[in-house]
C-alpha positions as MATLAB code, in Angstrom:
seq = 'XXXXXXXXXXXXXXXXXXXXXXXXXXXXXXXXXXXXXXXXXXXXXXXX';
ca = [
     130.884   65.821   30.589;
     127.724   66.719   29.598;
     126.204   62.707   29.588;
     128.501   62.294   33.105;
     126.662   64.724   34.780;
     123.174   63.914   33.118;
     123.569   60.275   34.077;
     124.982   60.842   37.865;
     124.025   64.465   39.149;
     126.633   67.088   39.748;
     128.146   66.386   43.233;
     130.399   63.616   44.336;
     129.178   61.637   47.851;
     132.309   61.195   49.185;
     134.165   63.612   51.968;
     137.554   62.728   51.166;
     139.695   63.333   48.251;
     140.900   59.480   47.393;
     136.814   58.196   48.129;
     136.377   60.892   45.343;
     138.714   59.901   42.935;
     138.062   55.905   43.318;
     133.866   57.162   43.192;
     134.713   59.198   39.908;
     136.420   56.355   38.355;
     133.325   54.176   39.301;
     131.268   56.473   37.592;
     133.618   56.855   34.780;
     133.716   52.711   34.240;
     130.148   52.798   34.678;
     129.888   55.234   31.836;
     132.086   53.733   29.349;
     130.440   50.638   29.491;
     126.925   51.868   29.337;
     128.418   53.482   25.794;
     129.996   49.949   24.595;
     126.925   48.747   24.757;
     125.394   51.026   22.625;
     127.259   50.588   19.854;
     126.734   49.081   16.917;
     128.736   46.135   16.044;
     130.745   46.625   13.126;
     131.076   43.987   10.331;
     132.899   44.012    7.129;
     130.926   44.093    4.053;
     130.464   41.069    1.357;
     131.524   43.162   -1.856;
     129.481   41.953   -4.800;
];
């Protein structure tokens, strides 16, 4: 919650309930793939 509401304020735009819910999953997709991308890629060690 605490990067959600850093990264997109603390108030939805929308009036009505199903604008809110399709804006929070917006924001929620938006989110997720701003993390993906921040991750390291993982690859498997040689062992020697």
């Amino acid at each position: 919650m605490f990067r959600y509401k850093t990264i997109h304020g603390n108030k939805l735009y929308s009036r009505k309930f199903a604008s809110q819910e399709t804006e929070n999953d917006i924001k929620t997709k938006v989110l997720n793939i701003m993390t993906a991308e921040g991750m390291p890629a993982a690859q498997p060690r040689k062992m020697a």
